[in-house]
C-alpha positions as CSV (number, residue, x, y, z in Angstrom):
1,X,60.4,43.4,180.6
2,X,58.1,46.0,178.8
3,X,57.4,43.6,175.9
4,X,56.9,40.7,177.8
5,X,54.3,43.1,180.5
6,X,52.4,43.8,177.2
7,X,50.9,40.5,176.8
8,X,51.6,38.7,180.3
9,X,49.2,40.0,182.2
10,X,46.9,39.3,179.3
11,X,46.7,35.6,180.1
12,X,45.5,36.2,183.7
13,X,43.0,38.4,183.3
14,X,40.4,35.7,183.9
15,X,41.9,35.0,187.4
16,X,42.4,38.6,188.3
17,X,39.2,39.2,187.2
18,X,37.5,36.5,189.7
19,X,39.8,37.6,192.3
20,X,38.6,41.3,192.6
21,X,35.2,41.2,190.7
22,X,35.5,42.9,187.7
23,X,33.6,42.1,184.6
24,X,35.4,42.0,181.0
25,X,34.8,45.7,180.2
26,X,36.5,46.9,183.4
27,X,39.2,44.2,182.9
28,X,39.9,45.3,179.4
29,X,41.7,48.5,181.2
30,X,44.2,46.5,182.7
31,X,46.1,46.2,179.5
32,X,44.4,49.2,177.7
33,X,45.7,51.9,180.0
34,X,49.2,50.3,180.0
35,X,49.5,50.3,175.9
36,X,47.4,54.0,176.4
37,X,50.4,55.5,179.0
38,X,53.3,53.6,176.8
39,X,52.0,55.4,173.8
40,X,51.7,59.1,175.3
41,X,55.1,58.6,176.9
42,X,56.7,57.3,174.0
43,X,57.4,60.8,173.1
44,X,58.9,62.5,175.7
45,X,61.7,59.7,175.6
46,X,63.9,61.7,173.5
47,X,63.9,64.6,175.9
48,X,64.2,63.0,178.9
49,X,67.5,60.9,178.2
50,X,68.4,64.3,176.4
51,X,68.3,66.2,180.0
52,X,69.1,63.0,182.5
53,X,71.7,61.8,180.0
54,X,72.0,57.8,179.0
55,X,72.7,56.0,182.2
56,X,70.1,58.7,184.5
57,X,67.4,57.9,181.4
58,X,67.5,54.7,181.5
59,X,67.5,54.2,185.3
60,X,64.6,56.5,185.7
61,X,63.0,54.3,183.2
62,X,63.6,51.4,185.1
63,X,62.5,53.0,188.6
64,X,59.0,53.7,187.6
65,X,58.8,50.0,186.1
66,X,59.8,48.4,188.8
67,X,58.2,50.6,191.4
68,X,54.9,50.1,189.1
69,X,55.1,46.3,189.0
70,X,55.4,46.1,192.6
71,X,52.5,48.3,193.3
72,X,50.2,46.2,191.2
73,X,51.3,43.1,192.8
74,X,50.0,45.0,195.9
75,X,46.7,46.5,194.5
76,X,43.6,45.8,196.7
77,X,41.4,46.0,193.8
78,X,40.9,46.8,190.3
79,X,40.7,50.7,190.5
80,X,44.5,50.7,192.2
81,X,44.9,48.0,189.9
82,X,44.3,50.0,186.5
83,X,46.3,53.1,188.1
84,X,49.2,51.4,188.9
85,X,49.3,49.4,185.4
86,X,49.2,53.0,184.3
87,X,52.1,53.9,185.9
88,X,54.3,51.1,184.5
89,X,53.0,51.4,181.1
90,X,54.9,55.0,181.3
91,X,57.9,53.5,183.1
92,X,57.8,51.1,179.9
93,X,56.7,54.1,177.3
94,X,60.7,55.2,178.6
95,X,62.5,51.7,178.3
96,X,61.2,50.8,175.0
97,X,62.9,53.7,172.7
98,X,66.1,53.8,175.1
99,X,66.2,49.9,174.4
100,X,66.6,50.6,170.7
101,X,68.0,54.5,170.6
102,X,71.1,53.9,173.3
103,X,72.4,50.8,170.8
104,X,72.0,52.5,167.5
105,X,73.2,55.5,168.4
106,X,77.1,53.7,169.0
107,X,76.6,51.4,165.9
108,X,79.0,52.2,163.0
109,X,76.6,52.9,160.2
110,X,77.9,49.9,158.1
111,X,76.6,47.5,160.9
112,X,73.4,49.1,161.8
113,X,71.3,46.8,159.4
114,X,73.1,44.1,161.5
115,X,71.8,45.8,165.3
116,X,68.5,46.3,164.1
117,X,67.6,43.0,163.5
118,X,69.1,42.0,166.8
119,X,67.3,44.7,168.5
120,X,64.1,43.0,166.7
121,X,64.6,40.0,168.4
122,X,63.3,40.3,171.9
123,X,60.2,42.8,170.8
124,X,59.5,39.7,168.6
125,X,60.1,37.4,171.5
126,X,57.8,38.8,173.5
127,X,54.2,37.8,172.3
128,X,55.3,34.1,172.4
129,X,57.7,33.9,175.7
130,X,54.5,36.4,177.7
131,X,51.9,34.5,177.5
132,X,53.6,31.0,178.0
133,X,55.8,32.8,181.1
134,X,52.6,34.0,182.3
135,X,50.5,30.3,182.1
136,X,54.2,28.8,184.0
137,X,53.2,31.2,186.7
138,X,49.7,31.0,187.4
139,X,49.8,27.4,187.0
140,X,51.9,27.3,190.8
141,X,51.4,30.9,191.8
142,X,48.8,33.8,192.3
143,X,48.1,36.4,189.8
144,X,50.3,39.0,191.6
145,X,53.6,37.1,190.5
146,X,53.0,38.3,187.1
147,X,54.1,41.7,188.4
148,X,57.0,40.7,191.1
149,X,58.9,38.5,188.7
150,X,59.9,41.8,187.3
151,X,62.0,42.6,190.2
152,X,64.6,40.8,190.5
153,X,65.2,41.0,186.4
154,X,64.9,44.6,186.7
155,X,67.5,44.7,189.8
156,X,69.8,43.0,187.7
157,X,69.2,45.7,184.7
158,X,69.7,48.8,187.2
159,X,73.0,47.0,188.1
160,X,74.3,46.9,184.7
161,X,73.2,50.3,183.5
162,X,74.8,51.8,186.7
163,X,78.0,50.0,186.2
164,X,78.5,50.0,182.2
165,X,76.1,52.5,180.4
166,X,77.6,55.8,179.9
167,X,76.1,59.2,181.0
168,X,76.6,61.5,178.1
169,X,74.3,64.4,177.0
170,X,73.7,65.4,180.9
171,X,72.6,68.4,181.3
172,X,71.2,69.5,177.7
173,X,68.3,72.4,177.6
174,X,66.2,70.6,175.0
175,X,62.8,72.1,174.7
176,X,59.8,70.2,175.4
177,X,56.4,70.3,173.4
178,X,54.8,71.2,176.8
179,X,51.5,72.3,174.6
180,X,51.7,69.2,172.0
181,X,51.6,66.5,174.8
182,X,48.7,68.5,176.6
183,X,46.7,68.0,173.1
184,X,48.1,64.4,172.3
185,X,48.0,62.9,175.8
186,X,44.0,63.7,177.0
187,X,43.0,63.3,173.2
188,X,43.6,59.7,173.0
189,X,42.2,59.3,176.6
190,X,38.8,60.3,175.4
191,X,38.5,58.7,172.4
192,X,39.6,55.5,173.8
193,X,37.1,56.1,176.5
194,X,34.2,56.6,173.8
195,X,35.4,53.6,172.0
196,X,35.4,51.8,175.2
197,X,32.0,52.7,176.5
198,X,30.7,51.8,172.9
199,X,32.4,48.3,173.1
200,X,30.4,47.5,176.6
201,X,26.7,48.6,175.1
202,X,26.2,52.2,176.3
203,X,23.9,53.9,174.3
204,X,25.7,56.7,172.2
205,X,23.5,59.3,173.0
206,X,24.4,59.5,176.6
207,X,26.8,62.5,177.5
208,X,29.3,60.3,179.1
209,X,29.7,58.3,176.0
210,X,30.1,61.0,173.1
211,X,31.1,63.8,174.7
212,X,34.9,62.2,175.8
213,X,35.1,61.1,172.2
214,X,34.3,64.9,170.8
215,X,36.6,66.3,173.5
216,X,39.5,63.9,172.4
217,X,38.6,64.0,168.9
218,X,38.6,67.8,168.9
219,X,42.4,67.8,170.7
220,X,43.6,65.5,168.3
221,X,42.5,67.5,165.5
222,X,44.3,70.6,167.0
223,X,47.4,69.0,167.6
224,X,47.7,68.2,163.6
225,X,47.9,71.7,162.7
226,X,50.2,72.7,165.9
227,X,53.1,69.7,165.5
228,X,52.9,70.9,161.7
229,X,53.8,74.3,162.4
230,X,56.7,73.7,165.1
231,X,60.0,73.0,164.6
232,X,60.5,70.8,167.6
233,X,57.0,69.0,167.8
234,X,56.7,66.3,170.3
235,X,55.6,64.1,166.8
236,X,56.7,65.2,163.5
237,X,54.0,64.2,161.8
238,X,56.5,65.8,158.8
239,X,58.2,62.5,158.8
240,X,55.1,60.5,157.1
241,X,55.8,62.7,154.0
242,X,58.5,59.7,153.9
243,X,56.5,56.7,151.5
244,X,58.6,53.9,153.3
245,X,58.3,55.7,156.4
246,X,54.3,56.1,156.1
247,X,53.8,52.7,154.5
248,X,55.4,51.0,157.7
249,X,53.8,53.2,160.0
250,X,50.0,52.1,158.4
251,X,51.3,48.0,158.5
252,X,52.4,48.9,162.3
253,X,48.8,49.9,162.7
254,X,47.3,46.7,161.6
255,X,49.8,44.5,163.1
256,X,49.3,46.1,166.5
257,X,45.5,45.9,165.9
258,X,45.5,42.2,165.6
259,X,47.9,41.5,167.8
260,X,47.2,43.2,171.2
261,X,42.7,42.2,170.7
262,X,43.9,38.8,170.1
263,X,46.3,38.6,172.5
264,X,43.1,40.1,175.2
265,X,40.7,38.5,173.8
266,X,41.5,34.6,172.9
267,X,42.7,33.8,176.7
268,X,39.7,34.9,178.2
269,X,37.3,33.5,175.6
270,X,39.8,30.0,176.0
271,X,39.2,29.6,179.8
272,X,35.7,31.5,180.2
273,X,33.7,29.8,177.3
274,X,36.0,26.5,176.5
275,X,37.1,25.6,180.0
276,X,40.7,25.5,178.9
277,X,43.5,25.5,181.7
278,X,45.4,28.7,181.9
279,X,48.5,26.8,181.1
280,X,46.8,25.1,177.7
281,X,45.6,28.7,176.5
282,X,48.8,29.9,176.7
283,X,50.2,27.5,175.0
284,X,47.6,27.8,172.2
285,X,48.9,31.3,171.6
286,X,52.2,30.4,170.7
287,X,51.1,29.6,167.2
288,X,50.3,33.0,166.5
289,X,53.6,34.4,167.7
290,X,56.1,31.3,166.7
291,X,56.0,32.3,162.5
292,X,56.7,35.9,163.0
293,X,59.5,35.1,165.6
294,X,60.7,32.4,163.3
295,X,61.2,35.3,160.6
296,X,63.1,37.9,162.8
297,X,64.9,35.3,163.9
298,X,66.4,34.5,160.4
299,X,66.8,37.8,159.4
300,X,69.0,38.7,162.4
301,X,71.3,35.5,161.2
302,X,71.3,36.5,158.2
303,X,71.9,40.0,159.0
304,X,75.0,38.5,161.5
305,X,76.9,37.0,158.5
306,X,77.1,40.3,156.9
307,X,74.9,43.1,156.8
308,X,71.0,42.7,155.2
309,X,70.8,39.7,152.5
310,X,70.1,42.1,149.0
311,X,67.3,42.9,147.9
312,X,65.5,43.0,143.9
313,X,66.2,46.6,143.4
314,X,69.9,46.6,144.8
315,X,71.2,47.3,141.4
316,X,68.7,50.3,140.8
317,X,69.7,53.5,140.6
318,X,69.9,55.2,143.9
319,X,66.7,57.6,142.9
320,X,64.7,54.8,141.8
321,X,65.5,52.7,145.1
């Protein structure tokens, strides 16, 4: 559900926006504060599930979702809208590392090449089953079923975790970073709110534009030096000391870059400027999804038949690998 909501919604923007009036630059929040309230909460995951344990993690998780997608099938307009998309973006910001954490932390260490790449497969799945799911929809429905098909999915998911995940680690006094999220959270609120204001032709000298961008930038450059000093930051920035590490964190960058603009801004330049049906734009975007799902998909075959296929330097020296 939260990587299928990431590009869903995107696909009907051009309805919702006709249905409660919203240009393009107030649309654009619809999925920014989503990806904006998955990233800040992204971090807190580890501590909650350490606290409510697996099973009260996950179904707290899956609460705010669903709660959130039932809301925004309800909003009267966009501001209620935006708000509510917020909330589920930090239901999601939970479900997305306990969808990967809760496997690999019961996978033998000799099979976790083997997990990973199944884990892969529906975060892969979702740019090219979203938009298609979401052009299904609106083709019989209104916009607000994009949200409420959630429900029953996610009362199926609360089911299961009730009945078969475990609770473990209940009860564990892990500190939080309460002054690390403070600096990250409003930080990347203000720059994207300067970006933002840029991309819809304010001028930059007006106070409303810069100043949110000097505020966040300013927070953001004091949470460097704080997370590097801590021993429990919310972000270890320590980690990107790590070449492989840092290397796939700057591809991650560019891949999330080109695929969430595209993936706002080709449907609504599809059926605003070429006419296209919401159905056929959806089905355009499937291109740009299908190779990379084609790839994952392989790899976790490959990966089933017994462990990672080997690579050029697997007879290196452990140093030099």
């Amino acid at each position: 559900m939260p990587v299928v909501d990431t590009t869903i919604v995107a696909i009907g923007l051009h309805r919702i926006g006709e249905d409660l009036g919203a240009d393009v630059a107030t649309l654009q929040w619809v999925s920014t504060i989503y990806l904006l309230a998955l990233a800040v909460v992204i971090p807190i995951a580890g501590w909650v599930q350490a606290r409510l344990g697996d099973r009260g993690a996950w179904v707290l998780a899956s609460g705010v979702f669903l709660l959130a997608s039932l809301l925004c099938a309800l909003a009267p307009g966009i501001g209620a809208l935006v708000a509510f998309r917020a909330a589920q973006g930090a239901g999601a910001g939970l479900m997305l590392p306990l969808m990967q954490t809760l496997p690999m932390q019961r996978t033998p260490r000799a099979a976790m090449a083997r997990t990973m790449a199944v884990m892969s497969v529906p975060i892969s799945l979702g740019p090219v089953v979203g938009p298609v799911l979401g052009g299904l929809v609106l083709s019989a429905l209104d916009w607000r079923w994009l949200f409420l098909i959630n429900l029953p999915l996610g009362a199926v998911g609360l089911v299961l975790a009730v009945r078969w995940l475990p609770g473990g680690r209940s009860g564990s006094r892990a500190p939080l970073d309460v002054v690390g999220l403070v600096l990250l959270a409003p930080g990347l609120v203000g720059v994207l709110l300067a970006l933002s204001d840029l991309a819809g032709g304010v001028v930059v000298g007006q106070v409303g534009v810069w100043l949110p961008g000097v505020v966040g930038l300013a927070l953001l450059g004091a949470f460097v030096p704080w997370t590097l000093r801590r021993r429990d930051p919310l972000v270890d920035l320590r980690l990107l000391g790590i070449p492989t590490l840092r290397a796939s964190t700057v591809a991650m960058v560019f891949l999330g870059a080109n695929l969430y603009a595209a993936t706002f801004l080709l449907p609504l330049a599809l059926q605003a400027d070429r006419g296209v049906s919401v159905l056929e734009a959806a089905l355009l975007l499937i291109r740009r999804a299908s190779a990379r799902c084609w790839l994952v998909l392989r790899r976790a075959g490959s990966s089933r038949g017994g462990g990672p296929a080997p690579s050029r330097s697997a007879g290196l020296p452990s140093s030099r690998r």
